[in-house]
C-alpha positions in Angstrom: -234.7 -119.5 -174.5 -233.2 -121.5 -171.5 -231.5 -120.3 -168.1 -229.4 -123.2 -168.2 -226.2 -121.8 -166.1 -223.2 -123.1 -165.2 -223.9 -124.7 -161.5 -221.1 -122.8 -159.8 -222.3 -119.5 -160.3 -225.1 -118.1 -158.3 -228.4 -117.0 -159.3 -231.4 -115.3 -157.0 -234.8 -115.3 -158.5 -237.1 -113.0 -157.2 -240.9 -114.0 -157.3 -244.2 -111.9 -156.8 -246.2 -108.9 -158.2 -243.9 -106.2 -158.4 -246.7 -103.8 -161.0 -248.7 -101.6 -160.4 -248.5 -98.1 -158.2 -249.8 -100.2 -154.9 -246.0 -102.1 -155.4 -243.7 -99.3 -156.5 -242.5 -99.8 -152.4 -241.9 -103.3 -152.8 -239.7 -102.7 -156.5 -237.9 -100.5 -154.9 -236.5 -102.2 -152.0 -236.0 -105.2 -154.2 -235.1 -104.3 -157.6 -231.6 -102.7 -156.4 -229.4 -104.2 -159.3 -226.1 -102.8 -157.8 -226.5 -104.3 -154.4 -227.8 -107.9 -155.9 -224.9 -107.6 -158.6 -222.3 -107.4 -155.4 -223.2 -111.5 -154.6 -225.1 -113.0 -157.5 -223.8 -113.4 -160.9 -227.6 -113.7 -162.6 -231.2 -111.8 -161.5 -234.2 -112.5 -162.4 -237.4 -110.8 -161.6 -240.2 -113.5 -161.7 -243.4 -111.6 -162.8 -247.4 -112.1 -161.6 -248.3 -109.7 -164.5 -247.9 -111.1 -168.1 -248.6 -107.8 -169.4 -247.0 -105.1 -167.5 -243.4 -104.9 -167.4 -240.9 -104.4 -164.8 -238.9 -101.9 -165.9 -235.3 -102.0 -164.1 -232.1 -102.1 -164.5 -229.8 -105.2 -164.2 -232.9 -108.1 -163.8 -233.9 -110.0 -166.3 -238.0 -110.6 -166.4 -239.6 -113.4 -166.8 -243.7 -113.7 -166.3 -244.3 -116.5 -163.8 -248.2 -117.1 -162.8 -249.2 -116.1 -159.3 -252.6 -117.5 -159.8 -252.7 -120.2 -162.4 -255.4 -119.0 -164.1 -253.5 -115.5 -164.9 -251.8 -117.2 -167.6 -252.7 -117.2 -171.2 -254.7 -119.5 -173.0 -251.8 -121.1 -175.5 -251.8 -125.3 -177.1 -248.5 -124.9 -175.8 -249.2 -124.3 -172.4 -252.6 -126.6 -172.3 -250.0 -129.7 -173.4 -247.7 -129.0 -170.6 -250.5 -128.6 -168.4 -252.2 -132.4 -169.5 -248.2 -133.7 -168.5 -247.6 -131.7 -165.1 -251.2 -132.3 -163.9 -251.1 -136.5 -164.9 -247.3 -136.0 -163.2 -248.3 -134.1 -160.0 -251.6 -136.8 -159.9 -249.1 -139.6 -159.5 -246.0 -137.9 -157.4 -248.6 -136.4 -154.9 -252.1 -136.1 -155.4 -253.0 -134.5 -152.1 -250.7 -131.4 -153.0 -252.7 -131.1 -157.0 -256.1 -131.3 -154.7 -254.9 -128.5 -152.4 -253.6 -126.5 -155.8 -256.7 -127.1 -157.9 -258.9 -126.3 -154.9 -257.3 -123.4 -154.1 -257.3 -122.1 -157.7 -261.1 -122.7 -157.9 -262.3 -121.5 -154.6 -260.6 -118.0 -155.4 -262.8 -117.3 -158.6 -264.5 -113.9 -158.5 -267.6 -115.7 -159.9 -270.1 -113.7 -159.5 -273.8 -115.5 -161.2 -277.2 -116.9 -160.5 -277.1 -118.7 -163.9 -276.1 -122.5 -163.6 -275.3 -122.4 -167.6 -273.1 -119.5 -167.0 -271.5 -120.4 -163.7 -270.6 -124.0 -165.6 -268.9 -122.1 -169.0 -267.0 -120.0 -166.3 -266.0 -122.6 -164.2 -264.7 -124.5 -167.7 -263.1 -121.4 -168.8 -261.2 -121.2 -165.3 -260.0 -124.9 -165.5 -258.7 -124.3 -169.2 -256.8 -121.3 -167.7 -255.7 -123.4 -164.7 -254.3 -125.8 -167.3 -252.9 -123.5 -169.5 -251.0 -122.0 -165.9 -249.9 -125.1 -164.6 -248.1 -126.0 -168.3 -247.1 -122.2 -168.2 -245.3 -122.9 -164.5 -243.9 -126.1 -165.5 -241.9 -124.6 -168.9 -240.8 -122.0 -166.9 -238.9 -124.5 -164.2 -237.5 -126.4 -167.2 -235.7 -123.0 -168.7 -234.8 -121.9 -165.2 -233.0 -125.7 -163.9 -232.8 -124.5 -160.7 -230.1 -126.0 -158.4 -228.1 -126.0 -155.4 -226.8 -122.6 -155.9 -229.6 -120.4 -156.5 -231.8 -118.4 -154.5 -235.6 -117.8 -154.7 -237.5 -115.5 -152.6 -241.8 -115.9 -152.9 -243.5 -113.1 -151.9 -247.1 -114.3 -151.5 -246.5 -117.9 -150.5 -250.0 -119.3 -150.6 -250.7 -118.3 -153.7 -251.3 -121.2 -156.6 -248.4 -120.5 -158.5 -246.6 -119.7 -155.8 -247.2 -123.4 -153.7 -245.9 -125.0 -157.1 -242.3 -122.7 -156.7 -241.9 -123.9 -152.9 -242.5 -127.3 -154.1 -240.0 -127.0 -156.9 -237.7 -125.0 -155.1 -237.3 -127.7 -152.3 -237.1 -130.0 -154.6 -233.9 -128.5 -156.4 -232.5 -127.8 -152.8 -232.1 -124.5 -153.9 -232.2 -121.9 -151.4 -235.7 -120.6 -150.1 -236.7 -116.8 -149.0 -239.3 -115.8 -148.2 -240.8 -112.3 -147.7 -244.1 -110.0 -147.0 -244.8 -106.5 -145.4 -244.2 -106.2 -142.2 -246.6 -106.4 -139.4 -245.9 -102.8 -139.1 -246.5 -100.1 -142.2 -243.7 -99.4 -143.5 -242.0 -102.3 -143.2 -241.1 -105.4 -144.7 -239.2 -108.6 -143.4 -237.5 -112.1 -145.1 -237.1 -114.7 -144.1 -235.8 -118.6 -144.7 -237.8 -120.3 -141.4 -241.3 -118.9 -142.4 -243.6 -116.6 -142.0 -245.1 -114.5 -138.9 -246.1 -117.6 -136.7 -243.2 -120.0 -138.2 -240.8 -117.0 -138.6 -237.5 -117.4 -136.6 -238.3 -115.0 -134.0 -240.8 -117.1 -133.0 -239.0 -120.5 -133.7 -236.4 -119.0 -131.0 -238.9 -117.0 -129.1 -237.2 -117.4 -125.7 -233.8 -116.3 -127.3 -234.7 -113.6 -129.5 -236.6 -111.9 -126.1 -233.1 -111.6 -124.4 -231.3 -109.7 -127.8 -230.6 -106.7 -126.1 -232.4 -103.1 -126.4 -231.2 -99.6 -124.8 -233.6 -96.9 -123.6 -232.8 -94.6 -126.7 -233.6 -97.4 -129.2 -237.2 -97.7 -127.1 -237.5 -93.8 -126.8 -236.9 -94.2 -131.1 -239.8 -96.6 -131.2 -242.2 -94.9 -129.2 -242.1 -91.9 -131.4 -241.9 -94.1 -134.4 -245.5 -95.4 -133.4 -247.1 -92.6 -132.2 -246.5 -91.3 -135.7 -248.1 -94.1 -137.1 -251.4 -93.7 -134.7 -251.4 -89.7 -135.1 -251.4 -89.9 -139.2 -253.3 -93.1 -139.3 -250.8 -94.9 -141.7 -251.7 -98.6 -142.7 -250.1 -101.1 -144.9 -253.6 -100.9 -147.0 -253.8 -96.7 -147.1 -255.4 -96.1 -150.6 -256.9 -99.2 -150.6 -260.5 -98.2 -148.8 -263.4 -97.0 -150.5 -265.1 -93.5 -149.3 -267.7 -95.5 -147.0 -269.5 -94.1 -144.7 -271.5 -97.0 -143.1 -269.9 -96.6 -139.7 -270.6 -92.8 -138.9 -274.4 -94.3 -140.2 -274.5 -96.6 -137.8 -274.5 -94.3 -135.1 -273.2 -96.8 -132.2 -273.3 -95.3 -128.8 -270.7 -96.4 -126.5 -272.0 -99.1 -123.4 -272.4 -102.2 -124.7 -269.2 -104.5 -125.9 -268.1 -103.7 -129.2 -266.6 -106.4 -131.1 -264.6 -106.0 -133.7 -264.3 -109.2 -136.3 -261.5 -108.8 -138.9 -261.9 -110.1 -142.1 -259.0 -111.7 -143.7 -258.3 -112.4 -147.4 -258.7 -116.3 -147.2 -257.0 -117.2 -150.9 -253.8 -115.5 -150.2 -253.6 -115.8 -146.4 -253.7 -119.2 -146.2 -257.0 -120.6 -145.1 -257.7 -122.2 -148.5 -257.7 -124.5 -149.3 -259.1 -126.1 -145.9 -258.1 -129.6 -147.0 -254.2 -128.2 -146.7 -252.5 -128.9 -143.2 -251.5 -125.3 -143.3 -255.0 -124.2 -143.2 -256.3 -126.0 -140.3 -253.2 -124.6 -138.6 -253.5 -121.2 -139.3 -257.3 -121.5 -138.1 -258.0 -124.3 -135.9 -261.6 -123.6 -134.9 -262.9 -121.8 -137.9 -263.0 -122.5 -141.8 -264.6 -119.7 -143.2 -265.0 -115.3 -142.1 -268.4 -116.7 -142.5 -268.3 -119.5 -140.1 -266.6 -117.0 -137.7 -269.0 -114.0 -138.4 -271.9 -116.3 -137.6 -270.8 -117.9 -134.6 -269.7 -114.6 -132.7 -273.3 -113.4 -133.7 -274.9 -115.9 -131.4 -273.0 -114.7 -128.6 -273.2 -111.2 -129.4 -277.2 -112.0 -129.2 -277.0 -113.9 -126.1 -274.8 -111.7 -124.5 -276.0 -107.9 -125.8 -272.6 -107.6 -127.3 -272.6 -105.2 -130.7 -270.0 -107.0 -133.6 -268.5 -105.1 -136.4 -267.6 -107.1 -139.3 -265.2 -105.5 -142.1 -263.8 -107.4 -144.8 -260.3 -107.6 -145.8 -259.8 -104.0 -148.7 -258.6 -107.1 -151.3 -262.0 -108.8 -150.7 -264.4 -105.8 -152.0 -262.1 -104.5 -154.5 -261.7 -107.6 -156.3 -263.6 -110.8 -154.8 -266.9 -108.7 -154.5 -269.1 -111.5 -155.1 -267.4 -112.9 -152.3 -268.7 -110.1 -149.6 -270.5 -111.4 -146.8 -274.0 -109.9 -145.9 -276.1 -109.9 -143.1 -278.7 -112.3 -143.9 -279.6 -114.5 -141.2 -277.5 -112.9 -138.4 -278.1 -111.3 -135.1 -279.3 -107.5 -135.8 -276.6 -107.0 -133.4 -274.5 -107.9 -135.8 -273.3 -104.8 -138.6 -272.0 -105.6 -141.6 -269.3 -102.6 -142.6 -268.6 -101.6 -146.2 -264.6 -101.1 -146.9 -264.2 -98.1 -144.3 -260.7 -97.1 -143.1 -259.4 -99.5 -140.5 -259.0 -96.8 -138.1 -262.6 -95.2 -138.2 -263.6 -99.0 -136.5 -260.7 -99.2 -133.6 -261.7 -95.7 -132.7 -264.4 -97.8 -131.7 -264.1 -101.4 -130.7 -263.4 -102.3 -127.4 -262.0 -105.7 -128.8 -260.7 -107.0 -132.0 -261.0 -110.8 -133.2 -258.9 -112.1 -135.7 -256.8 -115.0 -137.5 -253.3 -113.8 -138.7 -253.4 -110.4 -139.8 -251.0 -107.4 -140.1 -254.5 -106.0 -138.6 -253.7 -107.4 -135.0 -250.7 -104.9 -134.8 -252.4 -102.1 -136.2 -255.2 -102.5 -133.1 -253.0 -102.9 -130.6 -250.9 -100.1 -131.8 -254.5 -97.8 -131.3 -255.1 -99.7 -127.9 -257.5 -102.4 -128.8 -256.9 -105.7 -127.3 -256.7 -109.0 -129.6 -258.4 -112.1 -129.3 -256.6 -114.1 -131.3 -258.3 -117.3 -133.2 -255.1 -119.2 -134.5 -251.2 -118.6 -134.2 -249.1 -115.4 -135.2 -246.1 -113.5 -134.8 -247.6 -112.2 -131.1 -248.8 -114.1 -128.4 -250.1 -113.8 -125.0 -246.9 -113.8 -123.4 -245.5 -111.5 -125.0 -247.4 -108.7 -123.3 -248.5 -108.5 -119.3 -252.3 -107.8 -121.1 -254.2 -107.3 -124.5 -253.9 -110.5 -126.4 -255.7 -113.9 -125.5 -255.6 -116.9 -127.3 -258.3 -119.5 -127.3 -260.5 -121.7 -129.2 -263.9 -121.4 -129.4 -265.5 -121.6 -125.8 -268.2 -119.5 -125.1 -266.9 -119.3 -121.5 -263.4 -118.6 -122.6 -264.6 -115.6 -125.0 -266.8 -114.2 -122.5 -264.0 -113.4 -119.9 -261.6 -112.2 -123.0 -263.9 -109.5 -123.4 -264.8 -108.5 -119.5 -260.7 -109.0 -119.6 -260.1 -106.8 -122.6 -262.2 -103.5 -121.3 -260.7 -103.7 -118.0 -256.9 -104.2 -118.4 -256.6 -102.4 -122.6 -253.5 -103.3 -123.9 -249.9 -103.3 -121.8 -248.3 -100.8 -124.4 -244.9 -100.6 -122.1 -244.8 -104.6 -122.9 -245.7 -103.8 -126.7 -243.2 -101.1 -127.4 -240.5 -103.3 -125.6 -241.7 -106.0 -128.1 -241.6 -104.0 -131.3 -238.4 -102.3 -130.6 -236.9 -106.0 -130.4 -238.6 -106.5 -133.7 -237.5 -103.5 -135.3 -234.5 -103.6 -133.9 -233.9 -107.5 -135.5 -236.3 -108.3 -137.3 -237.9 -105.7 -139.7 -236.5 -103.7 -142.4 -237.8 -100.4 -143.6 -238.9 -99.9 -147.4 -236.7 -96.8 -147.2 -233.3 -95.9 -147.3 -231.1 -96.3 -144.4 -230.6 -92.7 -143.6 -235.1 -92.0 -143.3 -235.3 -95.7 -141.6 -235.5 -96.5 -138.2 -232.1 -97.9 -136.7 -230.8 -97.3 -140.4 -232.4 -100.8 -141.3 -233.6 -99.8 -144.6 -233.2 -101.3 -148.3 -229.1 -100.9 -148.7 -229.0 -102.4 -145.3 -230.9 -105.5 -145.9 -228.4 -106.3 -149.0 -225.3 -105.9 -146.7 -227.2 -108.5 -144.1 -228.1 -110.7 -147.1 -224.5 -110.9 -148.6 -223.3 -111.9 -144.8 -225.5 -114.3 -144.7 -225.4 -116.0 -148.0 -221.9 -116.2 -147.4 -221.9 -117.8 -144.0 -221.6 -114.9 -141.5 -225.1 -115.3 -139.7 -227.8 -117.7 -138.8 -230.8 -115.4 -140.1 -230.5 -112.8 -142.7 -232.2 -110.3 -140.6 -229.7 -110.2 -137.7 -226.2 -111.1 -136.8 -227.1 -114.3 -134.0 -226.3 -117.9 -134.1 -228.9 -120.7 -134.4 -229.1 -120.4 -130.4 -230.5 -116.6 -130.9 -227.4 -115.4 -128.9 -225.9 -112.4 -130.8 -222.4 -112.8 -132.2 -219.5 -110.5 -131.2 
């Protein structure tokens, strides 16, 4: 069957795993056939899952492989696959590197047989294949153009790098979207994500949009909610661990906190990509990070706390790190809630992570090891920025337990955000400033028809807000 449509209607394609309990949030706020219907004359819901259905009313599913290897092995597929690869290997063949790279560095292989590894590893390419031909059938039925819309949720994703591409390509319009930095919320975008989002982009102008005392009073009560019933973004997602409350870690010495992040779909892979060595400028691995604060922490009597990111154990378990070869002041942490190890830490390291909120949020400071949606002037104290001096990292930490975190600064800053920036996976009456899922569809019809700069908020490119 083909999408072909006439090219002066308009079409929004929406693109990511919307299955599974874990998502039912994420259908909701974007499966709202009534409000899409009200702009768009076509929907489409642009599957990760092959096998599970989306179930709502008014979209029109279509499976579309997140990873390339989730597709099915088909001579279909295989023969599109032989003709997109030997395409992409001539049109750009540093972009097929970073896609087949990133494809095979995110296999949950898990084997000490060479024999076995190799059939796996063939099995995996003959997927990729397959995925690849799957992908490129599915942008022949879909002929995207100038007057359709596509929002990727996920972006780094295999399949999902092959969408952007084509997506840019067909100068259609691209969204894209995630949770919020803050649970409960979400926020979309066409600039880019947390560090390349437009808050940032306009970072001196979106700190003047104004905010009252009331909407800050709002906020403050808003977070303390979120400390008091230790809500997360990844709730449901931890094991019952108890290798913390083990440990037994008397307070004295500097507790470090290292936060794993899920390197496949954050980014970080493949490390040949520009985006990569962006995100993390210093470090290439959790690994390569793990290992080098656990010389410090040996040289300096610091303890470090290393938890993985939940998607790591729960399905990339042969990926877990493990202590061999590192300082024994060094503990390795099994998937324990988030919250159990802030109680704790007197500072948290990261790359990009919805985790960086959630600590500061519970008083932590952040030492951050690469860009994101905060920085260090945003807030009078409790997040640094640096590379990987041992000098530099030193005085974070003597920084860190002496001045905590500035939480006047950070309430300011996440009012702002919530304020214009974030909407709430609920509806407007139970969200925060009434920004929930009918709102955002009122912003987004504005601004598809001309009436804003950014979906999120009514400003011009300058950041100044309209009257």
């Amino acid at each position: 069957m083909k999408y072909k449509k006439n090219h002066q209607s308009e079409r929004i394609f929406i693109a990511g795993f919307f299955t599974r309990n874990i998502n039912d949030p994420k259908s909701a706020f974007w499966l709202n056939s009534v409000k899409a219907k009200a702009r768009f004359e076509s929907l489409y819901v642009l599957n990760a899952s092959e096998t599970d259905n989306v179930a709502i009313n008014g979209f029109e599913e279509l499976f579309f492989p997140a990873w390339l290897r989730g597709s099915k092995i088909k001579a279909g597929r295989f023969c599109w696959g032989i003709f997109s690869l030997m395409a992409l290997l001539f049109q750009n063949p540093k972009f097929l590197i970073e896609v087949i790279a990133l494809e095979f560095k995110a296999m949950p292989l898990n084997t000490n047989s060479w024999g076995l590894g190799f059939l796996k590893r063939m099995f995996f390419l003959l997927k990729t294949v397959c995925g690849l031909g799957q992908v490129f059938i599915i942008f022949h039925k879909l002929d995207l153009g100038d007057q359709d819309t596509v929002v990727v949720w996920s972006e780094h994703f295999s399949g999902m790098r092959l969408l952007k591409r084509e997506v840019k390509r067909s100068k259609s319009r691209l969204v894209l979207s995630e949770y919020g930095e803050i649970p409960g919320t979400m926020f979309i975008c066409d600039r880019g994500m947390f560090h390349e989002s437009w808050p940032l982009r306009y970072k001196q102008q979106f700190g003047s949009l104004p905010i009252n005392v009331d909407e800050i009073d709002q906020v403050q009560r808003y977070i303390h909610n979120i400390v008091c019933e230790r809500i997360s973004s990844k709730t449901g997602q931890y094991a019952v661990d108890d290798t913390l409350e083990a440990l037994d870690i008397k307070k004295g010495k500097p507790i470090i906190y290292i936060n794993g992040i899920q390197p496949h779909a954050s980014g970080l892979l493949p490390r040949c990509s520009e985006f990569s060595k962006e995100y993390s400028p210093y470090f290439g691995s959790n690994d390569a990070i793990l290992r080098y604060f656990s010389q410090l922490a040996e040289k300096h009597d610091w303890i470090v706390l290393f938890k993985d990111h939940p998607n790591t154990c729960n399905y990339f378990a042969g990926q877990e790190l493990r202590d061999e070869g590192l300082s024994e002041h060094v503990k390795i942490l099994g998937n324990v809630d988030i919250y159990k190890v802030l109680r704790v830490a007197d500072l948290t390291v990261s790359l990009g992570s919805k985790t960086v909120f959630l600590s500061l949020l519970n008083e932590v400071p952040v030492f951050l090891l690469g860009p994101y949606s905060i920085s260090p002037s945003d807030l009078k104290s409790g997040v640094y920025r640096g590379g990987d001096s041992e000098e530099a990292i030193v005085s974070v930490v003597e920084s860190a337990r002496r001045d905590g975190v500035d939480s006047e600064g950070l309430t300011l800053y996440l009012a702002r955000m919530m304020k214009y920036y974030y909407y709430s996976m609920d509806d407007d009456a139970d969200s925060l400033f009434g920004r929930g899922k009918q709102q955002f569809w009122e912003d987004f019809h504005d601004y598809m028809a001309g009436g804003r700069s950014v979906i999120s908020a009514k400003v011009n490119f300058n950041g100044s807000t309209k009257k």
